[in-house]
C-alpha positions as CSV (number, residue, x, y, z in Angstrom):
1,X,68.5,-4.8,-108.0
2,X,65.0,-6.0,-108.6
3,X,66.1,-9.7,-108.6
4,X,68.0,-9.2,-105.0
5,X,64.5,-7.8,-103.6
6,X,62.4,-10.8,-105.4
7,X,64.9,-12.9,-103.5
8,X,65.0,-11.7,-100.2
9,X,61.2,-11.2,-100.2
10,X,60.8,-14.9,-100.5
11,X,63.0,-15.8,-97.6
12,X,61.4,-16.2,-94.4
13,X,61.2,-13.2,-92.2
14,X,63.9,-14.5,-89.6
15,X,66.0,-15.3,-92.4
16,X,65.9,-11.6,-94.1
17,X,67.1,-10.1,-90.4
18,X,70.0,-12.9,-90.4
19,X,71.3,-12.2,-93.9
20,X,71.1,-8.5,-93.5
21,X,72.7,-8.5,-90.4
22,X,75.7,-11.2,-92.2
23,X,76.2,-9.2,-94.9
24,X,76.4,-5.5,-92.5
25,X,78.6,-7.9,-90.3
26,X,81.2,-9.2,-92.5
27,X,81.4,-6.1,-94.7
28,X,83.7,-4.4,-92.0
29,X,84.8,-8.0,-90.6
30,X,86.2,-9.6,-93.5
31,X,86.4,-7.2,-96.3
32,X,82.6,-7.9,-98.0
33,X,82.1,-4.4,-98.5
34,X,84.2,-4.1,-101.0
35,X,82.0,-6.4,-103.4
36,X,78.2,-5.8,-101.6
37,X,78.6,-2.6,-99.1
38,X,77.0,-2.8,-96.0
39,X,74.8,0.5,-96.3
40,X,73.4,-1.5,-99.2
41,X,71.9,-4.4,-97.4
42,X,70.5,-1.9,-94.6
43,X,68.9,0.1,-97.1
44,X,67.5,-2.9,-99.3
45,X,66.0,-3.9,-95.5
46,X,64.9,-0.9,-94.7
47,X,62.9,-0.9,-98.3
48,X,61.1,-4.4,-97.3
49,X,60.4,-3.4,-93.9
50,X,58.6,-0.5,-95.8
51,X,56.8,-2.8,-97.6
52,X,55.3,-4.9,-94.2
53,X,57.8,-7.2,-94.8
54,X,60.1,-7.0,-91.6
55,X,59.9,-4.7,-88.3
56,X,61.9,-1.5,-89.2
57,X,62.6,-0.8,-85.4
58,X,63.8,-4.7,-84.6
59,X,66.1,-4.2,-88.2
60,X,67.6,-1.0,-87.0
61,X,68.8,-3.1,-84.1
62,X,69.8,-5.7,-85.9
63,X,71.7,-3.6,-88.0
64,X,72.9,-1.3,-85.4
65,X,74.5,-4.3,-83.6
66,X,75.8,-6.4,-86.4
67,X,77.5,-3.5,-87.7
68,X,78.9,-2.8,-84.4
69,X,80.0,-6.9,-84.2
70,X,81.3,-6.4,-87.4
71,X,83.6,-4.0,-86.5
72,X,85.1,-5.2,-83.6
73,X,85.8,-8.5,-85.2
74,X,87.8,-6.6,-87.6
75,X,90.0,-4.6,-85.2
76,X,90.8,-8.1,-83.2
77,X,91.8,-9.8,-86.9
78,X,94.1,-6.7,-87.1
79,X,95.1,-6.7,-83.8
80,X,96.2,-10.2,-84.3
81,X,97.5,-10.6,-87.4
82,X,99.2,-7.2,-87.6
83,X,100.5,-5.6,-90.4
84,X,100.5,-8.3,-92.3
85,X,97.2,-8.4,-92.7
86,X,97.2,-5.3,-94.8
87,X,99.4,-7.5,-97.6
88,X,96.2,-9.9,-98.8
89,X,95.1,-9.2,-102.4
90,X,92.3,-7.2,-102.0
91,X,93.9,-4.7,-100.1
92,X,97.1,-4.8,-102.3
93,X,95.6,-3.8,-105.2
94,X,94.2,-1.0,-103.7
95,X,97.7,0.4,-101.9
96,X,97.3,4.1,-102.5
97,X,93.6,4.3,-101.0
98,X,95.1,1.8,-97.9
99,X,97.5,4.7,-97.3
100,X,95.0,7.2,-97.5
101,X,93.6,5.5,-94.6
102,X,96.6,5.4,-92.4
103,X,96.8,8.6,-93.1
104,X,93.4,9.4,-91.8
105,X,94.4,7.2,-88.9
106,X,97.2,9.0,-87.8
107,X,95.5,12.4,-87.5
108,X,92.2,11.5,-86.4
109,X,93.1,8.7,-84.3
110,X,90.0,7.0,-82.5
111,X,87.9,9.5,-83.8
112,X,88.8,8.5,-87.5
113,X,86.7,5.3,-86.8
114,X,83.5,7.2,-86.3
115,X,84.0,9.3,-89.4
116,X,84.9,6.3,-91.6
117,X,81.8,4.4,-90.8
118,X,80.6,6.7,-93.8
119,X,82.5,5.7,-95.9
120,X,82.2,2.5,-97.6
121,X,85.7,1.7,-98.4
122,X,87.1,2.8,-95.2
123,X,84.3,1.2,-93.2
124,X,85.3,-2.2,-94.4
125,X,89.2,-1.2,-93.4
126,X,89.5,1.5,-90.5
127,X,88.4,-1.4,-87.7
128,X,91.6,-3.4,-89.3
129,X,93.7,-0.6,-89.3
130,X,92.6,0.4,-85.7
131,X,93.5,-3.0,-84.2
132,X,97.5,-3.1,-86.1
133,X,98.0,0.4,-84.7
134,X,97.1,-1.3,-81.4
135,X,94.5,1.3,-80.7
136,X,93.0,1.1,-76.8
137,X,90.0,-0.9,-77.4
138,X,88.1,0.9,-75.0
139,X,88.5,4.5,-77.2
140,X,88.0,2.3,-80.3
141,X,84.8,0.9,-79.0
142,X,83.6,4.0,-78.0
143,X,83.5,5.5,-81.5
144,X,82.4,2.3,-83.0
145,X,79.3,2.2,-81.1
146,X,78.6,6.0,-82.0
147,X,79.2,5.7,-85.7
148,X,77.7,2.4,-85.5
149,X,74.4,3.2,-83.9
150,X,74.1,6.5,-86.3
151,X,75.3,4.5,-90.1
152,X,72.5,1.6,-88.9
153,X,69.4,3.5,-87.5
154,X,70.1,6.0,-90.3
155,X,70.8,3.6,-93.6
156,X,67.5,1.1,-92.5
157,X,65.6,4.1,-91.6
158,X,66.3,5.4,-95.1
159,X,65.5,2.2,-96.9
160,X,62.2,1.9,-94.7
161,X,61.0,5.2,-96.0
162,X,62.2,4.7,-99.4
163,X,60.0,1.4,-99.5
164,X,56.8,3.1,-97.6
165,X,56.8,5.9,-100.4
166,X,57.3,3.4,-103.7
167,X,54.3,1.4,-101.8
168,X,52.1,4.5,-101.6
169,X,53.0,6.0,-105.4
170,X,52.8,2.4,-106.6
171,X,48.6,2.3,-105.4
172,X,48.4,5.8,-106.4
173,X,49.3,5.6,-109.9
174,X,50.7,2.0,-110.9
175,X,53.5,0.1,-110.7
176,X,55.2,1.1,-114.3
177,X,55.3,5.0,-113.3
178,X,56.8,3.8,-109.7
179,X,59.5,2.0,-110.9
180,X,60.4,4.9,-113.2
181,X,60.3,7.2,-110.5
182,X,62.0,4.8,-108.5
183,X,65.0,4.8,-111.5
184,X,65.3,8.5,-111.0
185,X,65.3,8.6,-107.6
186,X,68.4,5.9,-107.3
187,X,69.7,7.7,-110.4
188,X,70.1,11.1,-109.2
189,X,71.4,9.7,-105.9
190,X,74.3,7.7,-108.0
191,X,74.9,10.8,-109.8
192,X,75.3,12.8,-106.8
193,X,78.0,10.1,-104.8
194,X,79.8,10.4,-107.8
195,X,80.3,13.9,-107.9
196,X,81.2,14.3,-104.6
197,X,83.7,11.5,-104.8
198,X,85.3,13.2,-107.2
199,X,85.0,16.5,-105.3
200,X,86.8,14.9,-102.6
201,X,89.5,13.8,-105.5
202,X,90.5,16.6,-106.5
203,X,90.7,18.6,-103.2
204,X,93.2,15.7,-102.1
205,X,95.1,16.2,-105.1
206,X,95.2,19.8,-105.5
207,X,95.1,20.5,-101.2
208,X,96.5,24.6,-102.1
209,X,93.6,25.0,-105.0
């Protein structure tokens, strides 16, 4: 993680907001976010614009509105393509969690794209699935803005104060017991998505329990 931050603190500040923004963008356009998840680039911005390095409330909009591009561009590739974009590689080797979101699709309908901006794996594939159920794009852009403008003000926002707190405990007491507090911090929070994901696992699989 520390190499990704040396490297995007030596790009130019215009060129940090455009590869945020590509990365937030093709995560639900294109599938991305199922190597480098969008919340992560938001956040990892959000850290150097708590740092000086960028303008938290110009990334939040860039954010916001590439994640909202992003999303769009995905329910047109689905609307045109159909269901047979849902038979490419990636997705095949993830069938059951690609049913899942149908599933989620069918009950939720429109709404199921606001929820799933949360999620990273059905970020990246309720836009898809929105556009090969042939989903109104006018109810589909509704939510997409919603959950679009809350996942990208919130994640950068996150990041940014993330960053402004390392910066202050870093001057405070020294970079070595930063970065270790720093360790815990992202440690406790992996800790804590992983226990809920496999919350959520076993309530899907035991529903009556």
């Amino acid at each position: 993680m520390d190499s990704i931050i040396n490297w995007l603190w030596s790009l130019p500040g215009t060129v940090l907001y455009a590869v945020v923004a590509a990365l937030v963008f093709a995560e639900d356009a294109l599938f991305v976010g199922f190597v480098v998840p969008g919340e992560t680039a938001a956040v990892l911005g959000g850290v150097l614009a708590g740092q000086g390095r960028l303008s938290v409330y110009w990334l939040a909009l860039v954010v916001t509105l590439a994640a909202i591009a992003g999303d769009s561009a995905g329910y047109f590739i689905g609307r045109r393509l159909g269901p047979s974009v849902l038979g490419v590689r990636v997705l095949r080797r993830r069938r059951d969690r690609v049913d899942r979101a149908r599933a989620l699709m069918r009950r939720w309908g429109p709404q199921a794209v606001f929820f799933a901006r949360f999620a990273a794996f059905l970020r990246a594939m309720m836009p898809t699935l929105a556009g090969v159920s042939r989903m109104s794009y006018r109810r589909f852009f509704l939510f997409n803005v919603l959950g679009g403008v809350l996942w990208g003000a919130g994640y950068t926002f996150l990041g940014f104060f993330a960053g402004a707190a390392y910066k202050q405990v870093q001057s405070a007491v020294g970079g070595v017991v930063a970065a270790v507090l720093a360790t815990l911090v992202v440690t406790a929070l992996v800790v804590w998505r992983v226990r809920r994901h496999r919350r959520g696992s076993c309530q899907r699989e035991n529903p009556g329990g």
